[in-house]
DRENPA-3360 file (N, C-alpha, C; in nm, 2 decimals, always signed):
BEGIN
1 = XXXXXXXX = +2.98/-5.82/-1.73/+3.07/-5.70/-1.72/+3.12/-5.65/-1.85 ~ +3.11/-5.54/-1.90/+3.15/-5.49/-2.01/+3.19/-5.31/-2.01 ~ +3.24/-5.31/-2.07/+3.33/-5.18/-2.07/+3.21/-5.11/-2.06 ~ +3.27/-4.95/-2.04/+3.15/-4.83/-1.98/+3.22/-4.75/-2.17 ~ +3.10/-4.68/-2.19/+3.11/-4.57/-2.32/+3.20/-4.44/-2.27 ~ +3.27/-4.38/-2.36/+3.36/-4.28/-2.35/+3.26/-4.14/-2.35 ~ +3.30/-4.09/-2.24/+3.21/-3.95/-2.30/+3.10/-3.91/-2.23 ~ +3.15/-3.91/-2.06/+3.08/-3.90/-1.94/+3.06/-3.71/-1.91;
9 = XXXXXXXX = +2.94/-3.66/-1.89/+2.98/-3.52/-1.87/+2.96/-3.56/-1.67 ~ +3.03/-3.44/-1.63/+3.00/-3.48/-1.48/+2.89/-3.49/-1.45 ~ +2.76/-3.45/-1.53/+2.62/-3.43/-1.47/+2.60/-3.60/-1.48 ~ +2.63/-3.62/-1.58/+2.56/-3.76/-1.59/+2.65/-3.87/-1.48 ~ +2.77/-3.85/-1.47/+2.86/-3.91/-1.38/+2.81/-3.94/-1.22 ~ +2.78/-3.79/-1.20/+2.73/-3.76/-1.05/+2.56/-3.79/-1.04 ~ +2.48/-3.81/-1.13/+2.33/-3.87/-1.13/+2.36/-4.00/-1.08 ~ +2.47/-4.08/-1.12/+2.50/-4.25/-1.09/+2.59/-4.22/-0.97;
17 = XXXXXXXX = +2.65/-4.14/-0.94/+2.73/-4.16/-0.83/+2.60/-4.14/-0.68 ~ +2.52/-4.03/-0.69/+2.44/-4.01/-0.58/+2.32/-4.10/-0.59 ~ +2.31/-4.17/-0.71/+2.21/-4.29/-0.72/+2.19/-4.41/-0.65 ~ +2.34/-4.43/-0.67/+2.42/-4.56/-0.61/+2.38/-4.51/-0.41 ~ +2.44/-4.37/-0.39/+2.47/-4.38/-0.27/+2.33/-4.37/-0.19 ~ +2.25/-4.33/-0.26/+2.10/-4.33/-0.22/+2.06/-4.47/-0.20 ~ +2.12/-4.56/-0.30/+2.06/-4.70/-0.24/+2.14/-4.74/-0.15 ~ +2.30/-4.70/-0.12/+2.32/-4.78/+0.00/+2.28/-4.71/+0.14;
25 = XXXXXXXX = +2.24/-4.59/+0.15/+2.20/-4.54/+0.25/+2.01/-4.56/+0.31 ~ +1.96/-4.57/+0.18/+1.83/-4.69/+0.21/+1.84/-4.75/+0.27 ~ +1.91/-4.90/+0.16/+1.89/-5.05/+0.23/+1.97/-5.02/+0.39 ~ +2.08/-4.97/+0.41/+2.14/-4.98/+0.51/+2.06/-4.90/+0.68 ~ +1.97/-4.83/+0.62/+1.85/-4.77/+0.73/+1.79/-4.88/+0.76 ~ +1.69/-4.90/+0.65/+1.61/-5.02/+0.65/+1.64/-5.14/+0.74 ~ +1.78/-5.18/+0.73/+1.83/-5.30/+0.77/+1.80/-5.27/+0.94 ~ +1.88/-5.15/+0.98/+1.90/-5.12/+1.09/+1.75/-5.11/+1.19;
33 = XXXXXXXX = +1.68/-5.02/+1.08/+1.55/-5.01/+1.13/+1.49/-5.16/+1.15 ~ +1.43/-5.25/+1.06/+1.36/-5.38/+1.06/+1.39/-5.44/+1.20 ~ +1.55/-5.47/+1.19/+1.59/-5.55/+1.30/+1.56/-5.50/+1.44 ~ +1.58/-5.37/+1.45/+1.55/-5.35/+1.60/+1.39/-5.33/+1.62 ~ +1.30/-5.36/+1.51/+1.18/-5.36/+1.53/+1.14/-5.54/+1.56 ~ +1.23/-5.63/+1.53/+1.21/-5.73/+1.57/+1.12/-5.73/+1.77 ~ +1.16/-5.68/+1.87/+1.11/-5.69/+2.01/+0.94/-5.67/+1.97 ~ +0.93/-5.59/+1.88/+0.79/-5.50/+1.88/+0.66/-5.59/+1.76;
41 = XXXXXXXX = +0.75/-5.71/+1.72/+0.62/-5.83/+1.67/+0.61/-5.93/+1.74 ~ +0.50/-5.99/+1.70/+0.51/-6.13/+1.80/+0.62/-6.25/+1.72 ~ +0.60/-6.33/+1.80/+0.65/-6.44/+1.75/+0.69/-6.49/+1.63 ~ +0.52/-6.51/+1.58/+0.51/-6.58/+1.45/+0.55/-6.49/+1.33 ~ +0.58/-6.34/+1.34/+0.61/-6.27/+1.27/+0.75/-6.27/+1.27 ~ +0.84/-6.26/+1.32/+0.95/-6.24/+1.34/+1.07/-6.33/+1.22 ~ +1.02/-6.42/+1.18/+1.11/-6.50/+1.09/+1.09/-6.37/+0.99 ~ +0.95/-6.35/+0.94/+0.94/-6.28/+0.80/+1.03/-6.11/+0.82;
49 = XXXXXXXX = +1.00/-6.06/+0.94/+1.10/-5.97/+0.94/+1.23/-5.99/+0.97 ~ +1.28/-6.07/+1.01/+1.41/-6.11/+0.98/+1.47/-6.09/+0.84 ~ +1.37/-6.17/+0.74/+1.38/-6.24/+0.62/+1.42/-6.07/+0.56 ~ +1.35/-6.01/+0.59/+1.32/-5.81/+0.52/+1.41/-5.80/+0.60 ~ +1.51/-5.77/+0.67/+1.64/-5.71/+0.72/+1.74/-5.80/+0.62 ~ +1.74/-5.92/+0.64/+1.84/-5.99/+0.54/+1.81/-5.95/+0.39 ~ +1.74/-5.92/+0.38/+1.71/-5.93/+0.19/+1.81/-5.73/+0.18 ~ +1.80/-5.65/+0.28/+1.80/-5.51/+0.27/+1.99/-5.54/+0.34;
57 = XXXXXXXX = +1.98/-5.60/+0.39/+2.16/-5.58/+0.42/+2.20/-5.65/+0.30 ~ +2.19/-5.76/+0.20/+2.23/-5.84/+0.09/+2.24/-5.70/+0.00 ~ +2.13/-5.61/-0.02/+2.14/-5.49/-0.12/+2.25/-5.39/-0.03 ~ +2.22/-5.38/+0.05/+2.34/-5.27/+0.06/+2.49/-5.33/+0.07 ~ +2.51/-5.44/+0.10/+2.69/-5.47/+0.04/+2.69/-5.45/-0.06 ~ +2.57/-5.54/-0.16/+2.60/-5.49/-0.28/+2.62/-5.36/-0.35 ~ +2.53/-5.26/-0.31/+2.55/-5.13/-0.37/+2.68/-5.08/-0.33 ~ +2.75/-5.09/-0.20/+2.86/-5.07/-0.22/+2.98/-5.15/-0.28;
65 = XXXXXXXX = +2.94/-5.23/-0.28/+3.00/-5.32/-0.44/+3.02/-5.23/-0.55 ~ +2.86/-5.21/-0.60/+2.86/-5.12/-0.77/+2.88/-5.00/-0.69 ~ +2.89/-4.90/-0.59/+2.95/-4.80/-0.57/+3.09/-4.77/-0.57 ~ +3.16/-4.86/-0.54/+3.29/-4.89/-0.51/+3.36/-4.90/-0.69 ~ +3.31/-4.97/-0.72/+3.32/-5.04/-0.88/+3.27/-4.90/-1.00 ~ +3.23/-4.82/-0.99/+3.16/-4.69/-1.02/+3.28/-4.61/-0.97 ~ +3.32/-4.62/-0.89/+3.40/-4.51/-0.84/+3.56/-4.53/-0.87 ~ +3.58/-4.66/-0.90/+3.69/-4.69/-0.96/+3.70/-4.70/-1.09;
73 = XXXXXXXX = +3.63/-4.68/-1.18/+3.61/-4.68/-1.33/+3.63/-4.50/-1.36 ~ +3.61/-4.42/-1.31/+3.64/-4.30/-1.36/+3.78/-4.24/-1.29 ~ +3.81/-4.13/-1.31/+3.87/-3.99/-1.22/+3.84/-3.88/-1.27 ~ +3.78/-3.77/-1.14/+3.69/-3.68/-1.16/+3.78/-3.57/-1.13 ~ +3.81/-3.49/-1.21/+3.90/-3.38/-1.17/+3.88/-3.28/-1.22 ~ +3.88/-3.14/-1.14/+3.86/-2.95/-1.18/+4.01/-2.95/-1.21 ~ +4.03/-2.88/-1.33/+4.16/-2.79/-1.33/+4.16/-2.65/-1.31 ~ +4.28/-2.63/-1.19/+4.23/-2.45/-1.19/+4.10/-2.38/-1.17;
81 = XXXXXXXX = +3.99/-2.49/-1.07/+3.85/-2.43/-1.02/+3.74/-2.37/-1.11 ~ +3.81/-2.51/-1.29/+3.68/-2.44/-1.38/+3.62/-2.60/-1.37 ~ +3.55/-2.64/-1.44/+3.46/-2.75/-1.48/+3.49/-2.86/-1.45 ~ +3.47/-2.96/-1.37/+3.45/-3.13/-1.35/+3.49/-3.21/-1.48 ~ +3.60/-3.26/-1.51/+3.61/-3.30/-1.60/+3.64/-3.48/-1.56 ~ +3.54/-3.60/-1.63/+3.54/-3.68/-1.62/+3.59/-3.82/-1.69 ~ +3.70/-3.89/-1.66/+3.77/-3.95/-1.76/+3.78/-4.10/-1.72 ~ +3.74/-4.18/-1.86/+3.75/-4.40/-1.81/+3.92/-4.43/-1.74;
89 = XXXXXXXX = +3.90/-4.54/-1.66/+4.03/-4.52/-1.59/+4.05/-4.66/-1.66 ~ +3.94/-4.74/-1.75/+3.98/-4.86/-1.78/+3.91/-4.95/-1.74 ~ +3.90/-4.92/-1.54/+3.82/-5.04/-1.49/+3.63/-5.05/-1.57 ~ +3.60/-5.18/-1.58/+3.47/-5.17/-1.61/+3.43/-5.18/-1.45 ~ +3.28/-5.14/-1.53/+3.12/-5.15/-1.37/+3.10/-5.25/-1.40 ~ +3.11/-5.39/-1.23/+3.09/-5.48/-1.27/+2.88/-5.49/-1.24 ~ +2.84/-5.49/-1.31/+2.69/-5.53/-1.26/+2.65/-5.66/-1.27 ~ +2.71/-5.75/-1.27/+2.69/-5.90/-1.22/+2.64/-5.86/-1.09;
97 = XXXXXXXX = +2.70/-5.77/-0.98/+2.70/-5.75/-0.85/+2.54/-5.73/-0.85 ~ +2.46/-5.69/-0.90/+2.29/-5.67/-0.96/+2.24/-5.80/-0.93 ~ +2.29/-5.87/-1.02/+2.22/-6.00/-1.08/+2.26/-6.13/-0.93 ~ +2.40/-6.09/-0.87/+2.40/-6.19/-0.73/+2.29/-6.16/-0.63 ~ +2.27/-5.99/-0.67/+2.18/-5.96/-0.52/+2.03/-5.95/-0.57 ~ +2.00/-6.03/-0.68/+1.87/-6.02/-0.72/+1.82/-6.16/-0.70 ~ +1.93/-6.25/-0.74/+1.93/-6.44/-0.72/+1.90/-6.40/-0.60 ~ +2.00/-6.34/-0.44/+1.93/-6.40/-0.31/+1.82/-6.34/-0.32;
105 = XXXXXXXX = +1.82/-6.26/-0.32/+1.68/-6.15/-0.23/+1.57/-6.13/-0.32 ~ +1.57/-6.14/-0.46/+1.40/-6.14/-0.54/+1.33/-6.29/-0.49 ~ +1.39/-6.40/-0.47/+1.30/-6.49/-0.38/+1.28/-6.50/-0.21 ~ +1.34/-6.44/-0.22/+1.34/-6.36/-0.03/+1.17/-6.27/-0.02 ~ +1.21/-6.16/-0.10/+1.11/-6.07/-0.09/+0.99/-6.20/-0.13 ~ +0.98/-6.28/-0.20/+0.81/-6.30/-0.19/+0.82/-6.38/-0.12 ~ +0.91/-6.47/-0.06/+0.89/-6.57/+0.07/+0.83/-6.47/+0.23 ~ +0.91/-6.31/+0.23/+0.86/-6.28/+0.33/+0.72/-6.22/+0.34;
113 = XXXXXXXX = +0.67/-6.20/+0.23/+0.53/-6.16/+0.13/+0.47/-6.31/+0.22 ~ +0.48/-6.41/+0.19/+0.40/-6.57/+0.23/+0.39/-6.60/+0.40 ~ +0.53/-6.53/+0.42/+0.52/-6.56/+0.56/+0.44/-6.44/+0.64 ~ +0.45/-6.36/+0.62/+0.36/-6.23/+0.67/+0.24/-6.29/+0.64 ~ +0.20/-6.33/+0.56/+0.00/-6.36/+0.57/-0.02/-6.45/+0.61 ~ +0.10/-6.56/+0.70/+0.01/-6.68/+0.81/-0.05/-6.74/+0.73 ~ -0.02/-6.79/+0.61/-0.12/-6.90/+0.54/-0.13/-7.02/+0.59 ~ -0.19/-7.13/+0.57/-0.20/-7.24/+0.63/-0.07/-7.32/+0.59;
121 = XXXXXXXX = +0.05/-7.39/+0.67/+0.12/-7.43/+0.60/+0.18/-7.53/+0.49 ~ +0.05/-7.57/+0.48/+0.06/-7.60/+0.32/+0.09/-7.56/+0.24 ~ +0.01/-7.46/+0.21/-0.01/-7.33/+0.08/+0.12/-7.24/+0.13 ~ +0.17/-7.22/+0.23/+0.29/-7.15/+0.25/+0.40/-7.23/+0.19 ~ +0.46/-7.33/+0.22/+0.52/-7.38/+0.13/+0.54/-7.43/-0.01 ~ +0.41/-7.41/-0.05/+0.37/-7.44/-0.18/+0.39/-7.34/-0.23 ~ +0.34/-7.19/-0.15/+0.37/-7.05/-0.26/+0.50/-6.99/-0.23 ~ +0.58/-7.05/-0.16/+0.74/-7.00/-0.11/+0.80/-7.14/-0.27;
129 = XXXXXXXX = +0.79/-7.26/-0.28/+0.85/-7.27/-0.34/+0.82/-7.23/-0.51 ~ +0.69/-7.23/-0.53/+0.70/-7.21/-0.66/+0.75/-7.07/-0.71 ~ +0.68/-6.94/-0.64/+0.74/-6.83/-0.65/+0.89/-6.78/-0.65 ~ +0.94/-6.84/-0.53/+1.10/-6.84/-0.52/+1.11/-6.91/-0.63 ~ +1.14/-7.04/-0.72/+1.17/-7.06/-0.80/+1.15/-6.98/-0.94 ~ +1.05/-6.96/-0.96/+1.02/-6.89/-1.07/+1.08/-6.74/-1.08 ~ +1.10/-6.67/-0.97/+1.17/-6.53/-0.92/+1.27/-6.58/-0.96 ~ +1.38/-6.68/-0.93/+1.53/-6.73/-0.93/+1.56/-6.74/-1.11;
137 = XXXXXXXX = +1.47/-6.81/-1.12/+1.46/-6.82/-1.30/+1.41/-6.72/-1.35 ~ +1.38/-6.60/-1.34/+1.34/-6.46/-1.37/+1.45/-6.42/-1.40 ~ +1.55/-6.38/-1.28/+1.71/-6.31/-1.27/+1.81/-6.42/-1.33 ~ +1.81/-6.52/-1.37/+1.86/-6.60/-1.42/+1.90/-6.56/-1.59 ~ +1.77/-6.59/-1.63/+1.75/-6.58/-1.78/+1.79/-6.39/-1.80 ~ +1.73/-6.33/-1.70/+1.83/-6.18/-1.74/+1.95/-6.14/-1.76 ~ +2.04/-6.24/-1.72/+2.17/-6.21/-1.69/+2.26/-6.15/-1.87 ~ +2.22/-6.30/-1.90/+2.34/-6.34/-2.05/+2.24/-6.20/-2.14;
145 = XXXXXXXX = +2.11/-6.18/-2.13/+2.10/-6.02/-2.19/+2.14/-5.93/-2.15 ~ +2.18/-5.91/-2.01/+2.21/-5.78/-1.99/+2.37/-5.76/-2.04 ~ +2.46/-5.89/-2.05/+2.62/-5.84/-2.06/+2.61/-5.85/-2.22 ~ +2.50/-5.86/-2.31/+2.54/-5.82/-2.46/+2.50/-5.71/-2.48 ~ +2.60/-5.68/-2.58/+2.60/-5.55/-2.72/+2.50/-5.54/-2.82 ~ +2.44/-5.69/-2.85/+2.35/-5.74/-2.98/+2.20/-5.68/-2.89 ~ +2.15/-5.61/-2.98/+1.98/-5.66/-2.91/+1.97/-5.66/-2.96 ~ +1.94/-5.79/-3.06/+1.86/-5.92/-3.08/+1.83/-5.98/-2.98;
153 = XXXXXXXX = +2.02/-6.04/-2.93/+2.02/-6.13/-2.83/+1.95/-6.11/-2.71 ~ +1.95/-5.92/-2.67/+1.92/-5.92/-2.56/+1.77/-5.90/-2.55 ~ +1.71/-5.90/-2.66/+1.54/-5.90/-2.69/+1.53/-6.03/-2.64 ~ +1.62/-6.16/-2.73/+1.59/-6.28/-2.68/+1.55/-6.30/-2.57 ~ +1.65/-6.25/-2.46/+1.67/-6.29/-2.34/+1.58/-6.23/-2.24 ~ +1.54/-6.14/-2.32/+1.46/-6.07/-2.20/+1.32/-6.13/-2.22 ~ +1.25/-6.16/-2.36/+1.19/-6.25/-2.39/+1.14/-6.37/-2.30 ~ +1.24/-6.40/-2.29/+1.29/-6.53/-2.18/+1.25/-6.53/-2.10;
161 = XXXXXXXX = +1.31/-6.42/-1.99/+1.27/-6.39/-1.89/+1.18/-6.36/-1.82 ~ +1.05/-6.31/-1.95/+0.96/-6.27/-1.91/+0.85/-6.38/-1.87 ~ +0.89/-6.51/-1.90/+0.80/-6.56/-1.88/+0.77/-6.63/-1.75 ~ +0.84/-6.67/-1.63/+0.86/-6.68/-1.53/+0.84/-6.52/-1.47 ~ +0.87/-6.40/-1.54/+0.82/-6.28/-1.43/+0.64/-6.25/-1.43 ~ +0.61/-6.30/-1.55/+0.44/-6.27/-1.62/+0.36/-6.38/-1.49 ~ +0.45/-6.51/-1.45/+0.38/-6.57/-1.38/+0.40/-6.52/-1.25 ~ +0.50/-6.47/-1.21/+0.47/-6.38/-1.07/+0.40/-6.29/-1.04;
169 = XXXXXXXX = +0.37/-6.24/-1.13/+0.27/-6.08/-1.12/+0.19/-6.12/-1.11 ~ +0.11/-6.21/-1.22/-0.02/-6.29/-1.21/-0.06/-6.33/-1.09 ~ +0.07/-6.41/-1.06/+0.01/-6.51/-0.84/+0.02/-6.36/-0.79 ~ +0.08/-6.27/-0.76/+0.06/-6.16/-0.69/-0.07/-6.08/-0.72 ~ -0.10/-6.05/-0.87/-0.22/-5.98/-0.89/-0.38/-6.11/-0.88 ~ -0.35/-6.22/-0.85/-0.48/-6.29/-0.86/-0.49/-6.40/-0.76 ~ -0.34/-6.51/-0.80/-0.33/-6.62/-0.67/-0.35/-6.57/-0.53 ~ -0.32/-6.46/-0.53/-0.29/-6.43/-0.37/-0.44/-6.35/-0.29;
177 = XXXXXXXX = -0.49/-6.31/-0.41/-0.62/-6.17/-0.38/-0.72/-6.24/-0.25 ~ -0.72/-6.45/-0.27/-0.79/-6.45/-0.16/-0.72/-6.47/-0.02 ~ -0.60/-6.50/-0.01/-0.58/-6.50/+0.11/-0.52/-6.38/+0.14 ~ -0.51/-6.26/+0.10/-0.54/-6.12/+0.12/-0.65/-6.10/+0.21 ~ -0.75/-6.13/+0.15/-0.88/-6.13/+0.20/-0.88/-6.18/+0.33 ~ -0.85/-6.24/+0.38/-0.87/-6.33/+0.51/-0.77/-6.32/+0.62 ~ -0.74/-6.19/+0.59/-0.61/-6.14/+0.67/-0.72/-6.10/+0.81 ~ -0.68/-6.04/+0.93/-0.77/-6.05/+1.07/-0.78/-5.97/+1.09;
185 = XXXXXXXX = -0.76/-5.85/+0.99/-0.85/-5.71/+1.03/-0.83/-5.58/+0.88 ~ -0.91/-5.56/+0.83/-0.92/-5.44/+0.75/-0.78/-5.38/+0.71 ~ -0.73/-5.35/+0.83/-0.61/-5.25/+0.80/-0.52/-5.39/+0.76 ~ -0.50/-5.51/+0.80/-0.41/-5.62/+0.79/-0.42/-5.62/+0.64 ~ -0.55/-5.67/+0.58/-0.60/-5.68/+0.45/-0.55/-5.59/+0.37 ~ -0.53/-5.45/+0.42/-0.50/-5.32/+0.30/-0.39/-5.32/+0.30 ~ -0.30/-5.36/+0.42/-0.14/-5.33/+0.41/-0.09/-5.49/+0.32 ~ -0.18/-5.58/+0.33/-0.16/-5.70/+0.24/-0.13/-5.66/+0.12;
193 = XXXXXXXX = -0.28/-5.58/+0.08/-0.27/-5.57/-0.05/-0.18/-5.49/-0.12 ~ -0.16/-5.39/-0.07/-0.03/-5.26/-0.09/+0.06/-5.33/-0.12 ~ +0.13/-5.39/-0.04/+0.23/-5.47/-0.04/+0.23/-5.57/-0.18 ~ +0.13/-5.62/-0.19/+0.13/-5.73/-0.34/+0.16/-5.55/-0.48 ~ +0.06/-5.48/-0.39/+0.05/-5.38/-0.54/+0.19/-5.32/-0.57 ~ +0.25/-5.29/-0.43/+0.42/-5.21/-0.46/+0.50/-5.31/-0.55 ~ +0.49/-5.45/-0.46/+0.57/-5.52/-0.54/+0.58/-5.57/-0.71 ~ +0.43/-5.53/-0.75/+0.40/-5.55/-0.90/+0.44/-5.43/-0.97;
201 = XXXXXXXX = +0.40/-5.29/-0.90/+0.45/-5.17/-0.98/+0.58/-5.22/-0.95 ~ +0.72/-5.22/-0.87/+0.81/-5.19/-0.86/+0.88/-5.27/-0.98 ~ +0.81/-5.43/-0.96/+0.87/-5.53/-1.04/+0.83/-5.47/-1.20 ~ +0.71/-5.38/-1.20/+0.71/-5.34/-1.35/+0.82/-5.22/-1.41 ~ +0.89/-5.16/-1.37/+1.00/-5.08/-1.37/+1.11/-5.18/-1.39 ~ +1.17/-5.27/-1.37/+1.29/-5.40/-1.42/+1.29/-5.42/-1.56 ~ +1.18/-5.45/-1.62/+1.21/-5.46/-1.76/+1.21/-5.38/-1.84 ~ +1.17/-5.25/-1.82/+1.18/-5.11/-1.90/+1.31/-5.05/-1.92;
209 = XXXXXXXX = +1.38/-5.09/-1.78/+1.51/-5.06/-1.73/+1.59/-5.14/-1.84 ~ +1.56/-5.25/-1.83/+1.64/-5.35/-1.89/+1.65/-5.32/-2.02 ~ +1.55/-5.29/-2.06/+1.55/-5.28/-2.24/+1.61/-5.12/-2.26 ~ +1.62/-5.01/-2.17/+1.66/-4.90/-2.22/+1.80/-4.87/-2.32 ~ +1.87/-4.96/-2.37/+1.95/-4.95/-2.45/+1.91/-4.99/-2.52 ~ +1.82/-5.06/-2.54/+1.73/-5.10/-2.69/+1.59/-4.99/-2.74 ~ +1.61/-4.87/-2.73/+1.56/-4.82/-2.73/+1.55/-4.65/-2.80 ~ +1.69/-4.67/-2.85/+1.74/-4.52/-2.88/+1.83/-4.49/-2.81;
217 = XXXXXXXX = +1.86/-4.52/-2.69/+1.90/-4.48/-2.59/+2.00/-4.56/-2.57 ~ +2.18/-4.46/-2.65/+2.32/-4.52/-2.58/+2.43/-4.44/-2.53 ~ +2.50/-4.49/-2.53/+2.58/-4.46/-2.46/+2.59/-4.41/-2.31 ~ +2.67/-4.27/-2.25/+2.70/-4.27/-2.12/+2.49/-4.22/-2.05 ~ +2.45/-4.14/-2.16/+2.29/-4.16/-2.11/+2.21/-4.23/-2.05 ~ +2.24/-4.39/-2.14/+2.17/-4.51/-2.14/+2.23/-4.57/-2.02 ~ +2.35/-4.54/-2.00/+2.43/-4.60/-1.86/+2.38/-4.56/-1.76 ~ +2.36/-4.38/-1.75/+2.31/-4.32/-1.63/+2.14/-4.35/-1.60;
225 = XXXXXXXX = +2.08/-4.41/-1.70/+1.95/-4.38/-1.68/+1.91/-4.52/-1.67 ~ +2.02/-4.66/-1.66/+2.04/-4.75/-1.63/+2.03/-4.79/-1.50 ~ +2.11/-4.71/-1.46/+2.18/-4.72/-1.31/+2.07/-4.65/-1.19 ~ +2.02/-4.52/-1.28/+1.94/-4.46/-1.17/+1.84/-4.53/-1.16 ~ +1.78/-4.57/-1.27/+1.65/-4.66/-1.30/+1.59/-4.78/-1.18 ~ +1.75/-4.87/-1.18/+1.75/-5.01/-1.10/+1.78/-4.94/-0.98 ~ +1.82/-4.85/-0.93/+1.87/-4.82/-0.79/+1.73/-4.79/-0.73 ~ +1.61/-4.66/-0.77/+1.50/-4.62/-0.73/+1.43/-4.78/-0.75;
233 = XXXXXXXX = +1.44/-4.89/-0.84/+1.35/-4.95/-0.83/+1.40/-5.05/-0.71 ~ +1.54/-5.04/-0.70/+1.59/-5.16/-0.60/+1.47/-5.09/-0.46 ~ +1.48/-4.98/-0.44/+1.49/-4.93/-0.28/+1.31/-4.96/-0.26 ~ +1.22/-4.93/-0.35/+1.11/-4.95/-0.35/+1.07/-5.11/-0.34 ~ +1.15/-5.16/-0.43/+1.06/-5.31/-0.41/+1.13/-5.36/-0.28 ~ +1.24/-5.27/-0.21/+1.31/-5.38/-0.14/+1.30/-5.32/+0.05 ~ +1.33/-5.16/+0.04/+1.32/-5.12/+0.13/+1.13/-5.08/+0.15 ~ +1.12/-4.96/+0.08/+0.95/-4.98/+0.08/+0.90/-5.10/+0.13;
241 = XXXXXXXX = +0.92/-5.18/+0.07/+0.83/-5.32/+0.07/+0.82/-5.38/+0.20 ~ +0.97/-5.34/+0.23/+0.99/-5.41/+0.35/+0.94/-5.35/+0.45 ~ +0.92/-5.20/+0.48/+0.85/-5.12/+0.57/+0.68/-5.16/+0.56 ~ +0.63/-5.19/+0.42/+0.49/-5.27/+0.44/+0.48/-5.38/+0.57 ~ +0.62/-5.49/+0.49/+0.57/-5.58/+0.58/+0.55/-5.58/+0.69 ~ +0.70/-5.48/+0.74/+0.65/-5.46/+0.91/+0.54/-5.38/+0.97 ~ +0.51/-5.32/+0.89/+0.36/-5.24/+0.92/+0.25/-5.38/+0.94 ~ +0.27/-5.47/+0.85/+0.16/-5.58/+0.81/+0.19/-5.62/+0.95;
249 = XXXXXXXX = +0.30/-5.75/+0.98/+0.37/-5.80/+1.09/+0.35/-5.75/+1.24 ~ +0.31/-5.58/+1.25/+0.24/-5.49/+1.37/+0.15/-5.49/+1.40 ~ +0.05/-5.48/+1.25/-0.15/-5.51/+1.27/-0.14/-5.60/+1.30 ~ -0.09/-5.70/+1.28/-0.10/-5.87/+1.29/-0.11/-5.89/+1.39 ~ -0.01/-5.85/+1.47/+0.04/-5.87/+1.63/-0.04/-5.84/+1.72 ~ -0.06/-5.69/+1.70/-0.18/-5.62/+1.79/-0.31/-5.67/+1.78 ~ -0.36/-5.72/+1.66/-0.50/-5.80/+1.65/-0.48/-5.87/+1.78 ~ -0.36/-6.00/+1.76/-0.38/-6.14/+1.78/-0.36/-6.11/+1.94;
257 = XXXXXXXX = -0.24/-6.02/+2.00/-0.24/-5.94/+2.13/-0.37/-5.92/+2.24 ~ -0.47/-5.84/+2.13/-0.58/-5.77/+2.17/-0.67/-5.90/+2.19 ~ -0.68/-6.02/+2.12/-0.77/-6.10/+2.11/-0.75/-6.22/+2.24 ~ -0.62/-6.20/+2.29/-0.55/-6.27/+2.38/-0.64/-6.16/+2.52 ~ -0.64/-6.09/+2.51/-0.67/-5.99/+2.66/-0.83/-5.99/+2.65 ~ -0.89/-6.03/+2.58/-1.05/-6.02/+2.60/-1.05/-6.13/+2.65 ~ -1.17/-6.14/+2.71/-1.24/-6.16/+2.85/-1.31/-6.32/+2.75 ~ -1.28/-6.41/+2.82/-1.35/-6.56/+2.78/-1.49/-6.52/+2.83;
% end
């Protein structure tokens, strides 16, 4: 948590304010949606969409967390029906609130990635725990860079970071490509793969984000283009992703459904 820069014009104020509110009105559809799509998978699907409604309500308390916390750090006031004028009230934005809802739910999202493809249970808990751990230690090592001033330190750290995220991309762009493959129907296979590919683009948007203050780019700018950055990428890796799965978790169903009603 660290203080916000002086010197907010309302354009940039209100880019983070409708940013924020766009992600809680995402995750909070999403949630609503997933769950009541629960009747309409089978069985064996149903943990993993659970898993994608929990990971999408964890993000929206949070965003109304940093919305709430956003909204108490300024006061936005017209005098006399001329210009928005926008002023620090003192409170900092806490964005720890980021880093809580990235520890649960960035190992969430690839556990329900493992469980959607029915692997053999072996390899399911073998790629739920190494993944989830290496995701956990991803958001971990980002933290102590994101609350410094120094980049150095926060080159360090992001440095860091990167090396547990280089290995998740990798099991997503290569460990995973065969049991992709062996999904039980074409469309199962493509919505597999989409789903690996959203999650690599989206996840490649995190560290761009992250380093934008090391870049040229400070003050209230670097804040807004901080904020808007992580919010479009929250809703993609998290809501997107999750509308994959259940698309995945529907082919799945109807395959295994259809194969139940043919004729011995």
């Amino acid at each position: 948590m660290a203080p916000l820069p002086d010197g907010f014009s309302y354009a940039e104020w209100n880019a983070t304010y409708n940013g924020l509110s766009f992600g809680i009105a995402a995750m909070g559809s999403a949630t609503i949606f997933f769950w009541l799509q629960l009747p309409n998978v089978t069985q064996s699907y149903r943990t993993a969409l659970t898993i994608t409604g929990i990971v999408t309500l964890i993000a929206t308390y949070h965003y109304i967390r940093i919305f709430n916390s956003w909204s108490e750090a300024f006061t936005v006031a017209s005098k006399d029906g001329g210009d928005y004028t926008v002023k620090l009230t003192g409170a900092p934005v806490n964005d720890g609130y980021r880093y809580v809802d990235w520890l649960l739910t960035v190992p969430l999202l690839l556990i329900e990635l493992i469980l959607v493809m029915k692997l053999p249970q072996a390899e399911t808990v073998s790629w739920s725990w190494k993944l989830g751990l290496a995701s956990a230690l991803m958001v971990a090592l980002g933290y102590p860079g994101e609350i410094q001033e120094d980049l150095s330190v926060r080159w360090f750290w992001w440095c860091l970071s990167m090396i547990p995220f280089c290995y998740v991309v990798f099991t997503l762009a290569v460990g995973l490509a065969e049991a992709t493959s062996k999904q039980p129907s074409p469309a199962a296979a493509s919505l597999a793969s989409a789903a690996r590919y959203l999650t690599m683009f989206s996840w490649l948007t995190y560290p761009f984000v992250y380093m934008v203050k090391s870049v040229g780019l400070a003050g209230p700018a670097a804040t807004m283009y901080e904020q808007v950055g992580y919010s479009i990428a929250d809703v993609m890796a998290k809501a997107v992703f999750g509308v994959l799965i259940w698309a995945l978790a529907a082919e799945k169903s109807a395959v295994e459904e259809s194969g139940k009603l043919l004729p011995n």
